[in-house]
Each structure stands twice: as C-alpha cells, then as structure tokens.
C-alpha positions as semicolon CSV with decimal commas, in nm:
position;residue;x (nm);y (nm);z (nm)
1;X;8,118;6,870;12,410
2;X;8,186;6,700;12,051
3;X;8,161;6,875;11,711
4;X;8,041;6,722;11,430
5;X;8,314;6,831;11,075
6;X;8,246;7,095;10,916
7;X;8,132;6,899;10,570
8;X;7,795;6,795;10,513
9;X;7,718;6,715;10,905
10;X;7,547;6,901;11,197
11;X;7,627;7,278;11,301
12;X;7,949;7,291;11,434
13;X;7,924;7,427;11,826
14;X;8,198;7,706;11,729
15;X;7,924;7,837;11,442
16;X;7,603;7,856;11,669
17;X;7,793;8,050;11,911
18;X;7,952;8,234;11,697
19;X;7,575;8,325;11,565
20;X;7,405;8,342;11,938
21;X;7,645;8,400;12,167
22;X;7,633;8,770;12,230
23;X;7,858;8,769;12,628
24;X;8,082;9,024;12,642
25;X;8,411;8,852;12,774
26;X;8,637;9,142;12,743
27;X;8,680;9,315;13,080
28;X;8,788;9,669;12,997
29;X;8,930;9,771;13,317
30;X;9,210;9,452;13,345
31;X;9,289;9,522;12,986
32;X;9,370;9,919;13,041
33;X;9,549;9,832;13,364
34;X;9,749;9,516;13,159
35;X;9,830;9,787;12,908
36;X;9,967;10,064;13,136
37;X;10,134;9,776;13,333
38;X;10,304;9,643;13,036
39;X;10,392;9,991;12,824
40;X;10,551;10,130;13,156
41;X;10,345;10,444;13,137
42;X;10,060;10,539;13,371
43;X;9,770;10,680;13,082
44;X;9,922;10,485;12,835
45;X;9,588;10,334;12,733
46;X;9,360;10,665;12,766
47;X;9,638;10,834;12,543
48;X;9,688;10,582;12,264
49;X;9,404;10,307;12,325
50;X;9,117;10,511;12,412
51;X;9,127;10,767;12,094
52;X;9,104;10,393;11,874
53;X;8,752;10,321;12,004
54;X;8,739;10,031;11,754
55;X;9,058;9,867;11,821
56;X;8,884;9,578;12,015
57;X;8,567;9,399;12,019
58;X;8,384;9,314;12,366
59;X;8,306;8,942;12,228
60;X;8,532;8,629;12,121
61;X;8,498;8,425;11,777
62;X;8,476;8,082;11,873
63;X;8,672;7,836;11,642
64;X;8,655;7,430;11,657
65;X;9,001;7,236;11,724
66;X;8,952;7,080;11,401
67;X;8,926;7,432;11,197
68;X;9,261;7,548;11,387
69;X;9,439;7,246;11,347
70;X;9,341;7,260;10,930
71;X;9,489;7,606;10,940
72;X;9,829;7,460;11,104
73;X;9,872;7,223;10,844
74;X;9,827;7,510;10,598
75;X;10,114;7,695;10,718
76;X;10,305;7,394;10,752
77;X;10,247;7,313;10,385
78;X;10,381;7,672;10,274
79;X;10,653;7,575;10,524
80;X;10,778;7,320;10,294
81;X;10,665;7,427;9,981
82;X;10,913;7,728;10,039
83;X;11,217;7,538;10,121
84;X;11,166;7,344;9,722
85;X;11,439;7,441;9,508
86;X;11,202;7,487;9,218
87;X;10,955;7,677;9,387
88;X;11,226;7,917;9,519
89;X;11,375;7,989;9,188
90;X;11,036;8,067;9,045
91;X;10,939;8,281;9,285
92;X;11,283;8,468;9,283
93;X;11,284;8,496;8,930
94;X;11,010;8,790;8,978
95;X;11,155;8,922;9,290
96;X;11,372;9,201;9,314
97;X;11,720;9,221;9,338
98;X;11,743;9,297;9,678
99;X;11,562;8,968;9,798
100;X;11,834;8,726;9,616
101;X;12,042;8,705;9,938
102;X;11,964;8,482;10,213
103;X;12,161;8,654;10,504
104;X;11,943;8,408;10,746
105;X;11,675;8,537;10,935
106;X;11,337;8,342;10,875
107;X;11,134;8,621;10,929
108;X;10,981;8,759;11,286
109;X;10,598;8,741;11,298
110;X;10,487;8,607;10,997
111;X;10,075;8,647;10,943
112;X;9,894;8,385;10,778
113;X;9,490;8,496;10,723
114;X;9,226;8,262;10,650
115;X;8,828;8,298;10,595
116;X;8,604;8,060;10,698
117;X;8,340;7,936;10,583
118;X;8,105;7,585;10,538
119;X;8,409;7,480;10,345
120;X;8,632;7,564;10,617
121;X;8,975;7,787;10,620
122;X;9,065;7,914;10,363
123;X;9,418;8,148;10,299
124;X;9,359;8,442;10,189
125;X;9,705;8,578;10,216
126;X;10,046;8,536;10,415
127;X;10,186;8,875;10,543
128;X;10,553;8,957;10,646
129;X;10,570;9,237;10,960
130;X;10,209;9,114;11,052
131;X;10,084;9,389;11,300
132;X;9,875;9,342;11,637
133;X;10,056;9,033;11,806
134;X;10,147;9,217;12,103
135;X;9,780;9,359;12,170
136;X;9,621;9,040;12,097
137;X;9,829;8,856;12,325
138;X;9,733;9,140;12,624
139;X;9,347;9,119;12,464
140;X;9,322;8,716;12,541
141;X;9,411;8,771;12,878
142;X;9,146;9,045;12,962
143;X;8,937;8,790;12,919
144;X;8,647;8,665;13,153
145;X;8,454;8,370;13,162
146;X;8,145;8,450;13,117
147;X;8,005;8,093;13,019
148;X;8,103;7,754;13,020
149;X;8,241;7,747;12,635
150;X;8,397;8,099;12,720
151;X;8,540;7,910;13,040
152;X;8,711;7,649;12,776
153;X;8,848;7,842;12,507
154;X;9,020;8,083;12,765
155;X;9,200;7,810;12,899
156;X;9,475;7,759;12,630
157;X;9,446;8,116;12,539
158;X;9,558;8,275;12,880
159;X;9,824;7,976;12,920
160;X;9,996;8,079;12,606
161;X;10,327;8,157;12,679
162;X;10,356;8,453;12,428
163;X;10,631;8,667;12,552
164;X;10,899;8,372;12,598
165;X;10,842;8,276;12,289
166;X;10,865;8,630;12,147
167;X;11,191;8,655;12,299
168;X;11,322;8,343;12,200
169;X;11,208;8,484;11,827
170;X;11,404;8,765;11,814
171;X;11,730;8,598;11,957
172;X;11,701;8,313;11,708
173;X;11,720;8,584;11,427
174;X;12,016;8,742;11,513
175;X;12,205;8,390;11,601
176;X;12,087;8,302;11,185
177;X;12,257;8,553;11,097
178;X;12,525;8,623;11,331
179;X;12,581;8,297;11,470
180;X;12,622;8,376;11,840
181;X;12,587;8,649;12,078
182;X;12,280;8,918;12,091
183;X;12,201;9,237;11,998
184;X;12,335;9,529;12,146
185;X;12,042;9,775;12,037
186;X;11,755;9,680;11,868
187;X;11,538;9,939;11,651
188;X;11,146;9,897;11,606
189;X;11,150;10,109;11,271
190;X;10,831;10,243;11,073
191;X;10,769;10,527;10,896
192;X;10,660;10,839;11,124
193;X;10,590;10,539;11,390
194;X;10,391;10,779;11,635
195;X;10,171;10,855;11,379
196;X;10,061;10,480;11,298
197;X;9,754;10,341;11,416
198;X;9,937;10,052;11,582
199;X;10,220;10,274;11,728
200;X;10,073;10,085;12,073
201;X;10,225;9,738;11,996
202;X;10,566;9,920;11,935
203;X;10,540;10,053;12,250
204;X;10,479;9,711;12,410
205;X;10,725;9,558;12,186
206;X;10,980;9,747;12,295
207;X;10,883;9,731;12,672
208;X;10,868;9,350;12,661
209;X;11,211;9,322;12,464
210;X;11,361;9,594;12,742
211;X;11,227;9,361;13,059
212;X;11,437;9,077;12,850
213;X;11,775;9,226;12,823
214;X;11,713;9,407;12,477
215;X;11,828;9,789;12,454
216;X;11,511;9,820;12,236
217;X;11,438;10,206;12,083
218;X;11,124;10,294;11,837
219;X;11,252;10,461;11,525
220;X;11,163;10,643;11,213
221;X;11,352;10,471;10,929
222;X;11,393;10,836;10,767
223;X;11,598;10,904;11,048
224;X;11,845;10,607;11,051
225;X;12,218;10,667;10,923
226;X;12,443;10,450;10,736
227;X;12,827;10,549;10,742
228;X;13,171;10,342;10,802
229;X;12,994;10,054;10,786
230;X;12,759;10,149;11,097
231;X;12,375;10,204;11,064
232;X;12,285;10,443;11,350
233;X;11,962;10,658;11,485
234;X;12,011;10,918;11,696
235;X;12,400;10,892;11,692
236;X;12,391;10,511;11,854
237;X;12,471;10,205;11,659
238;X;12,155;10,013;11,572
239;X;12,260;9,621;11,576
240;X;11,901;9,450;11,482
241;X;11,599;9,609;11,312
242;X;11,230;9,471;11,352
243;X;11,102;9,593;11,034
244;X;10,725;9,727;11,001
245;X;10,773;9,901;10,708
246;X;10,530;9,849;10,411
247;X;10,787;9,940;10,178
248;X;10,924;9,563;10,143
249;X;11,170;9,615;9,930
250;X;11,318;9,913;10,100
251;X;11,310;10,100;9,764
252;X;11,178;10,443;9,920
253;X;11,411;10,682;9,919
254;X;11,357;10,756;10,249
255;X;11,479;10,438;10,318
256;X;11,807;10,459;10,154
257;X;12,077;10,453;10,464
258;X;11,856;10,097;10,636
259;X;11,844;9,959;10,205
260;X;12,218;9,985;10,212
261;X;12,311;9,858;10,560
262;X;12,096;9,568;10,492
263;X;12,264;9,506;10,142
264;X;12,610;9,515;10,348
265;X;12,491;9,306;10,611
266;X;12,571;9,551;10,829
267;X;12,278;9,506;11,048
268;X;12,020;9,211;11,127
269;X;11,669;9,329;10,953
270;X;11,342;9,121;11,000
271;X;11,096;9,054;10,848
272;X;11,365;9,161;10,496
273;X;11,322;9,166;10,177
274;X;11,357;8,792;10,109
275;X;11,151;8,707;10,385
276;X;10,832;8,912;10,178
277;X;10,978;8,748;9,848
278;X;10,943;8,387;9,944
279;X;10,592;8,366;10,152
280;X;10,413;8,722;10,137
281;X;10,419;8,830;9,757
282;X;10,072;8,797;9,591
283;X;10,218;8,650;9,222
284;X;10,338;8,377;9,454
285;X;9,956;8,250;9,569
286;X;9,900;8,176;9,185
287;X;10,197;7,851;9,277
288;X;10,038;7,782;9,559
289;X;9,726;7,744;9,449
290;X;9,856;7,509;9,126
291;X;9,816;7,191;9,222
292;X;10,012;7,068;8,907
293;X;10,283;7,297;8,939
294;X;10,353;7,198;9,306
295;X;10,330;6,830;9,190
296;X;10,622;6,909;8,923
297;X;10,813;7,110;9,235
298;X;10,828;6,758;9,400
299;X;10,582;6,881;9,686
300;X;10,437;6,531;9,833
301;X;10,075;6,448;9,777
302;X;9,976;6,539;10,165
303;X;10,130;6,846;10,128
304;X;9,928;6,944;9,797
305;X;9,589;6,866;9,966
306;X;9,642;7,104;10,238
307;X;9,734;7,355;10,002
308;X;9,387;7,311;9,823
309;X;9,265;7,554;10,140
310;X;9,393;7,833;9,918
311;X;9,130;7,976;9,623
312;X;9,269;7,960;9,291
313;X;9,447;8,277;9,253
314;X;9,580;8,378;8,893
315;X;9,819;8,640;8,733
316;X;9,585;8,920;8,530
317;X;9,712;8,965;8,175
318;X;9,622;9,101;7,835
319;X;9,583;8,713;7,681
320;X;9,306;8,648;8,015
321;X;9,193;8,965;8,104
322;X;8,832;8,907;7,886
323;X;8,752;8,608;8,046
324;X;8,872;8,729;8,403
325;X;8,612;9,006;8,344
326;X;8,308;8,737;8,232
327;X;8,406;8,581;8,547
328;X;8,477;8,881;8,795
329;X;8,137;8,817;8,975
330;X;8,338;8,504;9,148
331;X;8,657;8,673;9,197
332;X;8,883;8,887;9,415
333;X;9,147;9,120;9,226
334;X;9,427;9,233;9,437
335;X;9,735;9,428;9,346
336;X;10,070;9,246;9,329
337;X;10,253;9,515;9,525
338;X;9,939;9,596;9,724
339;X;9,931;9,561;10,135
340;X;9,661;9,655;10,368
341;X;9,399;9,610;10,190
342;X;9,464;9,900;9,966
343;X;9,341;9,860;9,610
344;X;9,157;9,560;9,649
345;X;8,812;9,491;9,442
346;X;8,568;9,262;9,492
347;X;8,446;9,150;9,114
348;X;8,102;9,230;9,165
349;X;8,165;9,548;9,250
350;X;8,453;9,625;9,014
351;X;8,357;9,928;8,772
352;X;8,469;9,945;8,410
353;X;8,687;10,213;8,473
354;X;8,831;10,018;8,697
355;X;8,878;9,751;8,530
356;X;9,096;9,938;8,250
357;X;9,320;9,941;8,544
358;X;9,331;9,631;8,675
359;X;9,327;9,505;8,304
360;X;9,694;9,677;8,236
361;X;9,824;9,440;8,480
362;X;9,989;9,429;8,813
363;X;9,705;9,231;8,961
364;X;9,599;8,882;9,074
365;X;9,299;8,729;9,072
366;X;9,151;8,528;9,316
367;X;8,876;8,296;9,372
368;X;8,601;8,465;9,594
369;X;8,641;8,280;9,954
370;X;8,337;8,467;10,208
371;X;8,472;8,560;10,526
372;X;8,318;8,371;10,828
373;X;8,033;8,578;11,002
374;X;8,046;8,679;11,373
375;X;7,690;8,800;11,532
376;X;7,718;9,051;11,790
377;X;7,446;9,287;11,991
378;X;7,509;9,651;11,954
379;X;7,277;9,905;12,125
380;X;7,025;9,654;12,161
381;X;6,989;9,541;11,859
382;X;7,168;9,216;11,718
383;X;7,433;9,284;11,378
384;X;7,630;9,069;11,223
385;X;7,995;9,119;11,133
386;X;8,247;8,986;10,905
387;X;8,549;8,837;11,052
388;X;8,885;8,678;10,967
389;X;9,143;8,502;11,141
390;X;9,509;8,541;11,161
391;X;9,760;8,306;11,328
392;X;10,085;8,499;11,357
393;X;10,353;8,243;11,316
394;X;10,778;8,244;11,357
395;X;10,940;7,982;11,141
396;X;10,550;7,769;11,053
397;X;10,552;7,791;11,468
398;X;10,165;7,927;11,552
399;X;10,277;8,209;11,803
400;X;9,924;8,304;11,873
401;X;9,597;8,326;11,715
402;X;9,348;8,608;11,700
403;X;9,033;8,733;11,494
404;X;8,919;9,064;11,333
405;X;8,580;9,164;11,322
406;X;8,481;9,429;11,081
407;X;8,214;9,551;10,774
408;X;8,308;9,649;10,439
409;X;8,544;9,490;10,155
410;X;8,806;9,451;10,419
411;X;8,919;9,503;10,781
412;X;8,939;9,826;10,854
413;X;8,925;9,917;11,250
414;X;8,642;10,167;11,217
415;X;8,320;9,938;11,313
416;X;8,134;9,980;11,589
417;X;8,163;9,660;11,803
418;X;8,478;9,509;11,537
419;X;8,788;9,521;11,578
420;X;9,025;9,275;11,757
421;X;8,922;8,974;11,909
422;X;9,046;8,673;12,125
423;X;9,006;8,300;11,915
424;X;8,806;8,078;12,152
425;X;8,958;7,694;12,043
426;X;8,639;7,445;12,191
C-alpha cells in the first residue's frame, strides 16, 4: 500500500492502525521457549519474565518507512555534529574530568528516543547503556502474522540480523582501543545486577556473547578490584566491561576500583564516561537544538534541518527562570544529571514548590513534544496508550528498533497491556 507524508495530507496507514488495529501478534509460548532457549536455563522466563507481567505488550506499533527513515537521519546528524571540533569543546567544557580522554570506544548500544506525533519524530533524548536490546530483539521474533500489514512489518523485523551485529559491536570496541586481539573476559557490570528489573537482558547478553567466543560473567561493580594494574571480580582478570551503570561518571564510591582502572586504561569500558559526555548529557540538547550555534560549528545546512526534529531545549537559570515559569505550560523540565525518567516535570503540572527547585538550577527545559498514541483492547474494552520509540544504535548504525507503550509522565513498565513492543516498518 502507499502512505500519504505525514504533513498536511491523508492519515498515514501506520496511524489508523496504530488507532484500530487491536491483533495480538505476540505469541507467548515461542517467546518463553526463545527465552529459555537463549538464557540456557530451563524456567528462565517463569523465574525472571513472568514476575514482570508488564514487560511486553501483546500488540505492535506500526511506523511508516518515511517516519523511520526521518529518525535515521536524526542520528546521523548527531553523528556528525559530534565529531565538530567546536561542538566537542563546548560540550567538554561542562563535562567532567573524567570524560576528557578519548581511549576509543564509540560507545556499545547507544539509545536514541523520539515521540511522534502529526509533526513527526521528534528526539527526546539520546541515552548511553540503553537497556532492553536483547529482549526486543527475542520480542520481534515471537511475532505472528496475524494480518496482512502484520505479515509486512515482520518481514524486516525477524530478518534482522541482531546478534552478528552485536558481536561484531563488542569486538570493534576493544580493537578501538586495543588495536587487535579480543577480550579474554568480559564483565556485564551494574549495581546489585540481580536485583534490576532488566537483570534478563544481562542474562541473554552474556549467553549470546558466551555462544561467540566471549568468557562473558555478570558483575556487581561494588565487587570489582583494582590492584597492580589489574581490575578483577571474583579473583579473575576482567579485560572489557559493558557498562550499565547509571552512575556515568563513575563518581560513586562504590565504584572506585572500575573509576580508576578506567582512568589507567587498564581495562576496555563501554558505554564510558566520554561516550555519556559527547551524545547523552541533557545541557548538550540545548546545542543541538540551536540552529545558529550549529551554523557557527560549521555543521552543513542538511545537517541543521534534520536536527530541527529536536524541541528547543534550554539551560534553566536565575536571569530566565521567570519567563521559563510564564511559559512552563509548553515545556518539559528535566534534570541535567537526571536518567530514567527520574525527576522529570511536565510544566503543567509543575507545583510552586517545585519550581523553587527546578528554579536553583541543574535543569533543562524543553519544548513539550506529545508522545505518539497506541490504541489497544484490554478486558474488552478499548484504551489508549502512550508510546515512544527507541532505535538502539552502535556508531549512528540503527541496530534495531523497538517501542514502549505505557501511561503516566513517562515509561514506566507497570501498565496493563504496555510495555515493550516490536516496530512494524509498512
């Protein structure tokens, strides 16, 4: 079928089935068997899947080629606009000390998320150590066809070739910073990892770097030793790190022993500190959403109109803070150091005693963009949900692309019928 664009034409196909398509594509069973298969653990999925009832939603979101393809050149934009000596400098300037050093690595799984709406994508934010990539790419294939659009979306989506690429990733990051060889042991390293909600995909990231050669080992990163010039866990020497630490600037002091390995170059870490400095800080959305000062950069003209998919987003301080509250009905505020979601406000819903905290600083603001809308049919009874869309990326590469359905101010995992969801491309 042909879509008509999103601006000032017909109703795209992707938004009237994302309205009144209510199929339920995801077939449970192949997706608890996929997971046991792939975790290497009979149960696995009735003892870590089954007690996150909202982890997944039965339906797709159904995207047009033209939506995904505006999202691409998004990334690809930041791409470049990060490699601009100017741009770099200004964005280091407020970084920490840690992130000065390039030791190499570009960064594993990189998470750019967009809203959607009549305008279409826009970036809400770019995330280092962006989680769910391994589910997602076991979700997509659980898939069944349950109509003809279903039938073309799952086409590229059970084709992708996800774990190669993975693979291919994480050797790539040690040869940037190593220059040849491989890892002997790699370390998946969170805080308390069994206790994370997405302690699953560790599990399967581990398994899939094991059936690839990798001596791959889940970690807490209170445990990890630094001594002679050696970071070890458990007494064995830990050559690579995949990072999923929200502490980006490894300043905890828990974190000490992996801080000071990584200062030494001791071991490989990604996503690092730099990595979170030059694409996932939140001052840095108020340059890429400057027009101007991406024209004074040098960034070329195409480049600049892509990057007008991202909402205005601007620094909160004492000289704008009065007008940012005149205006707060339009705008987002979101902590510079924030993640997850955590200490985010909506304007219109920001209190004045709030606002004497988000007026001392430490925030940006940014332009309201409304996430897209996904109907579904739950208990008979037909509710719409929010929903966003995150392509995880390696080097502006798209890895894979998947959607999260959810109510509230932000996703959340505890909606009945949200969660997780496969991006239909028709």
């Amino acid at each position: 079928m042909n879509e008509l664009s999103f601006r000032g034409q017909a109703e795209p196909i992707s938004a009237r089935l994302n309205r009144d398509c209510f199929c339920i594509s995801l077939d449970r069973t192949a997706l608890s068997e996929a997971l046991d298969r792939e975790a290497g653990e009979r149960g696995f999925c009735e003892t870590f899947i089954e007690s996150r009832p909202h982890l997944f939603s039965n339906v797709p979101v159904f995207l047009s080629r033209s939506a995904v393809e505006e999202m691409r050149g998004i990334v690809e934009a930041i791409e470049a606009t990060t490699r601009l000596p100017g741009y770099r400098d200004t964005v280091l300037s407020w970084a920490p000390e840690i992130a000065q050093q390039d030791f190499g690595p570009a960064g594993v799984l990189m998470g750019y998320d967009f809203h959607l709406d009549d305008e279409g994508p826009r970036l809400i934010e770019v995330n280092t150590n962006a989680g769910g990539a391994f589910l997602n790419a076991l979700l997509a294939k659980a898939q069944e066809a349950c109509c003809a659009e279903v039938r073309q979306g799952l086409i590229d989506t059970q084709e992708n070739d996800f774990e190669a690429r993975i693979v291919a990733m994480f050797r790539d990051e040690w040869r940037r910073q190593r220059g040849t060889g491989s890892p002997r042991r790699t370390a998946i390293v969170d805080d308390r990892p069994e206790e994370q909600y997405l302690y699953p995909e560790f599990v399967l990231a581990r398994q899939l770097l094991m059936r690839h050669g990798f001596d791959a080992v889940i970690g807490d990163a209170g445990e990890l030793q630094y001594e002679g010039g050696s970071l070890r866990l458990s007494g064995a020497e830990i050559d690579l790190v995949y990072n999923r630490l929200v502490d980006f600037t490894l300043d905890g002091p828990e974190h000490t022993a992996l801080r000071a390995a990584y200062r030494d170059g001791a071991v490989v870490v990604t996503p690092n500190p730099r990595n979170h400095a030059l694409f996932a800080a939140k001052r840095n959305l108020t340059l890429l959403s400057d027009p101007a000062a991406l024209e004074a950069m040098g960034l070329p003209q195409d480049m600049r109109l892509r990057l007008a998919g991202i909402p205005t987003t601007v620094l909160v301080t004492p000289d704008n803070a009065d007008e940012l509250w005149q205006s707060r009905k339009e705008l987002f505020f979101k902590p510079v150091a924030g993640h997850g979601g955590k200490a985010v406000y909506r304007g219109d819903k920001v209190t004045k005693g709030v606002w004497a905290e988000i007026a001392r600083g430490g925030y940006v603001a940014q332009a309201f963009a409304a996430p897209g809308q996904r109907m579904i049919e739950i208990d008979g009874a037909v509710a719409p949900r929010k929903m966003d869309v995150r392509l995880y990326t390696y080097s502006g590469q798209v890895l894979l692309a998947a959607a999260r359905l959810y109510q509230g101010q932000t996703t959340n995992f505890r909606t009945p019928g949200g969660g997780f969801a496969p991006v239909l491309v028709i």
